[in-house]
C-alpha positions as CSV (number, residue, x, y, z in Angstrom):
1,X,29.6,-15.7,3.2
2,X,28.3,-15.1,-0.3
3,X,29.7,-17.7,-1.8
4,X,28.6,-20.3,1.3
5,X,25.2,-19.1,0.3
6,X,25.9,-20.0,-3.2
7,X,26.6,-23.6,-2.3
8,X,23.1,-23.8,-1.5
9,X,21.4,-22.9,-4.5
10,X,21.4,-26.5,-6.7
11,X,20.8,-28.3,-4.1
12,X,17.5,-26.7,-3.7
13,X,16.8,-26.4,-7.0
14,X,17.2,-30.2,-7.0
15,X,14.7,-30.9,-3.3
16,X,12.7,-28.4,-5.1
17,X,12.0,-30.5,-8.1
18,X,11.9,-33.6,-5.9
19,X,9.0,-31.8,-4.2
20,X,7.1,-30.9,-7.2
21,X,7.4,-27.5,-5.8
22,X,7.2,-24.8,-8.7
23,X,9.5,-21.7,-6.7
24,X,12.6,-21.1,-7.1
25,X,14.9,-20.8,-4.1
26,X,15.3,-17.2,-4.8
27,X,11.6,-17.0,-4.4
28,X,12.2,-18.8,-0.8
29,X,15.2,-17.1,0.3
30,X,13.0,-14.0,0.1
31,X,10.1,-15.6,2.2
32,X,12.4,-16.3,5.0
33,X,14.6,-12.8,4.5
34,X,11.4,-11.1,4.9
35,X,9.7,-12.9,7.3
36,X,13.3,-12.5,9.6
37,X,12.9,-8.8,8.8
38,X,10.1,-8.0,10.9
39,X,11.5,-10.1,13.9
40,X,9.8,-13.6,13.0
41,X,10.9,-16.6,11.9
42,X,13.6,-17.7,14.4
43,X,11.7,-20.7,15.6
44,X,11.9,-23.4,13.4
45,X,8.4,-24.6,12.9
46,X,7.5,-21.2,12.6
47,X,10.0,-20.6,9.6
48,X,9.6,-24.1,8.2
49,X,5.7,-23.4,8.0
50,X,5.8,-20.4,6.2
51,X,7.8,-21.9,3.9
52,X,5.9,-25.0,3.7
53,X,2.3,-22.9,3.4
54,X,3.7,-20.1,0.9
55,X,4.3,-23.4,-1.6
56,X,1.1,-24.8,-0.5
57,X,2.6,-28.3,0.7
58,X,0.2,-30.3,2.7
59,X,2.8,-31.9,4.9
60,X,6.1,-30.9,6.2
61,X,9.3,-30.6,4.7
62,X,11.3,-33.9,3.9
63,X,14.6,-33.7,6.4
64,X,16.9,-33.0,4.3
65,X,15.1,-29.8,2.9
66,X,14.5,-29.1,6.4
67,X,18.1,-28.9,7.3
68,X,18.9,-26.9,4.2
69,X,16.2,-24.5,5.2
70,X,17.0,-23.8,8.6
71,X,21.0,-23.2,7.7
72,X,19.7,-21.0,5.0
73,X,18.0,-18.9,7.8
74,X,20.8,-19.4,10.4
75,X,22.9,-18.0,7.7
76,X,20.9,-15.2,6.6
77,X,20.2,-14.1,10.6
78,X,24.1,-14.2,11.3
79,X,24.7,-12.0,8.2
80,X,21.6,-9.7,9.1
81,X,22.8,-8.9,12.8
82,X,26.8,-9.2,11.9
83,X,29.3,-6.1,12.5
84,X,29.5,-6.0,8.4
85,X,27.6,-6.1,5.9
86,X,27.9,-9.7,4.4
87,X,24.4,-9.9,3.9
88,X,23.5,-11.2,0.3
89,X,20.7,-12.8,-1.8
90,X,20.4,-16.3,-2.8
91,X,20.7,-15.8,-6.6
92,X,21.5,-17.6,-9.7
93,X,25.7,-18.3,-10.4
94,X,27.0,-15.2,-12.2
95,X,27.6,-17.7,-15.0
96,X,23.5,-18.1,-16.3
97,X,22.3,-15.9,-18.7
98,X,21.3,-12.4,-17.3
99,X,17.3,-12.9,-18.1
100,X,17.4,-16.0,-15.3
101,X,19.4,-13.7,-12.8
102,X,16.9,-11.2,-13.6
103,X,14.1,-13.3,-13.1
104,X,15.3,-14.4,-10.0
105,X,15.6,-11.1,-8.2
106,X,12.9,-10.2,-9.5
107,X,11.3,-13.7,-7.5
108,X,13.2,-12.8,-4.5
109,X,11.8,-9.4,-4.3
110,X,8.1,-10.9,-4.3
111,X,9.0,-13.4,-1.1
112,X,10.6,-10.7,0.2
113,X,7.1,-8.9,0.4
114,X,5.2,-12.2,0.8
115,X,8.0,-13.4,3.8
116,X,7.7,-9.5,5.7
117,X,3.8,-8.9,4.5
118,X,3.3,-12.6,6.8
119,X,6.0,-10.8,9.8
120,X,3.4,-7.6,9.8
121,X,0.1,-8.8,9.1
122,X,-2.4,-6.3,10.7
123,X,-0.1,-3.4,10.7
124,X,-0.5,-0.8,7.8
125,X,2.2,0.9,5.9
126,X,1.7,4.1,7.5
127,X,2.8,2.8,10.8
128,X,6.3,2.6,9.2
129,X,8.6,5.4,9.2
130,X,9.2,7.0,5.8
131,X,12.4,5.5,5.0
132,X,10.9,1.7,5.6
133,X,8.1,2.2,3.2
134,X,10.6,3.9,0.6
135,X,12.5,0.4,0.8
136,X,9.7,-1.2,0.4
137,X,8.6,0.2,-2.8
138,X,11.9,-0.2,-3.6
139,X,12.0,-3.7,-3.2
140,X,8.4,-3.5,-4.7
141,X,8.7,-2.1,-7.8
142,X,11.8,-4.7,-8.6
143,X,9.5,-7.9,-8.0
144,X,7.8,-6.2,-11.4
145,X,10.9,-6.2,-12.8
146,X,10.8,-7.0,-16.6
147,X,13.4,-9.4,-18.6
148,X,16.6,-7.6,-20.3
149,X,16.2,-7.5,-23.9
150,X,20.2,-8.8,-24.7
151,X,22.8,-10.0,-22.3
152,X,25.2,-6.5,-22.7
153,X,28.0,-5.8,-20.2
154,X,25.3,-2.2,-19.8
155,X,22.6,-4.4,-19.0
156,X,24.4,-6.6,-16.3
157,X,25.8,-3.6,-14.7
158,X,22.5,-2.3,-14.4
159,X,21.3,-5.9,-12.8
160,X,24.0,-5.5,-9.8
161,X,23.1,-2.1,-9.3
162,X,19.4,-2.7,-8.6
163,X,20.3,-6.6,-6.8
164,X,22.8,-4.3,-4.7
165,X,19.8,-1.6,-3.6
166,X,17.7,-4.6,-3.4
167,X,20.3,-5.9,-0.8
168,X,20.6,-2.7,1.1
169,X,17.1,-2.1,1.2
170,X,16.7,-5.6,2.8
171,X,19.5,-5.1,5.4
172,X,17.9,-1.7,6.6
173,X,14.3,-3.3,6.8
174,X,15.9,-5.8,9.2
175,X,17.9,-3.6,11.3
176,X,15.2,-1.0,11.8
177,X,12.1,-3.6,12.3
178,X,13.5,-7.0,14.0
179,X,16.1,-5.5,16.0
180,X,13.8,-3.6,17.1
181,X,11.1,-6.2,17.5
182,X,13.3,-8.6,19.3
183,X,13.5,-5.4,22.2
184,X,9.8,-5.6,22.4
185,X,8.5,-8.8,22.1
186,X,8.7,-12.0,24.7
187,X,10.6,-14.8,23.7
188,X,7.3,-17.7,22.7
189,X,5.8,-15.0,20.1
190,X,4.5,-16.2,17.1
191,X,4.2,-14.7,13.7
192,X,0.5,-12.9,13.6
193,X,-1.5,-14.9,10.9
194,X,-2.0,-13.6,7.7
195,X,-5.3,-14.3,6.1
């Protein structure tokens, strides 16, 4: 699954660019992963329009970005309620320099927030239970994440450490809020608006 994910990464970078759109797709994948975590986003206008307002486009996505949108976020929903734990983050080849893959989980941390803060607008954190808001600030403080100073076999070991709590973190939000979400909500809800 990880590396079908992977296939996905330059072709965004390149609709992207075509777009004039200044994210990256780590950025994106952690809109949609976050938005998906609280139980929204499994509609396609609803995920395509988060997406499309979070880069501030004006009109929709072209169709080919669309379809590489919404097999991103079939993907990432199979992996998210599958038996194991294939789950994974759309991220640079392991082949860049460490400061890009850096930079990019660090970007996939903040549309993780931006994707889940959309999912549960009007809730506050203290509605959570302890261990949600303890992956939160996990995921948090890693969107703050600054740039390694050299490229040392230390230093990458460190960066799959913190992109494989980042990971973890993501797959227990979704378990414990959209699983449970899907239990309580009717099927025609849409994602509360964020203002």
């Amino acid at each position: 699954m990880e590396k079908e994910l992977a296939d996905y990464f330059e072709p965004l970078v390149d609709v992207l660019q075509q777009q004039g759109v200044m994210h990256s797709p780590s950025e994106l994948h952690g809109v949609l992963c976050g938005l998906l975590s609280t139980g929204f986003g499994q509609h396609n206008e609803d995920a395509l329009g988060v997406l499309a307002a979070h880069v501030e486009m004006e009109r929709r996505w072209p169709a080919d970005a669309e379809k590489i949108w919404l097999a991103i976020r079939d993907l990432a929903m199979e992996t998210f309620t599958g038996d194991g734990l294939d789950f994974y983050l759309l991220l640079p080849d392991d082949s860049e320099e460490l400061g890009v893959r850096v930079a990019a989980l660090g970007q996939w941390c903040e549309g993780f927030l931006v994707g889940f803060g959309t999912g549960t607008a009007g809730e506050t954190d203290a509605a959570l239970a302890p261990a949600l808001q303890e992956a939160i600030r996990d995921i948090a403080a890693v969107s703050q994440v600054g740039l390694p100073d050299e490229n040392s076999e230390e230093e990458a070991a460190m960066f799959e450490q913190v992109a494989e709590h980042v990971r973890m973190a993501a797959l227990m939000v979704f378990t414990e809020l959209a699983l449970a979400a899907r239990k309580e909500q009717p099927e025609n809800t849409p994602p509360p608006t964020r203002h």
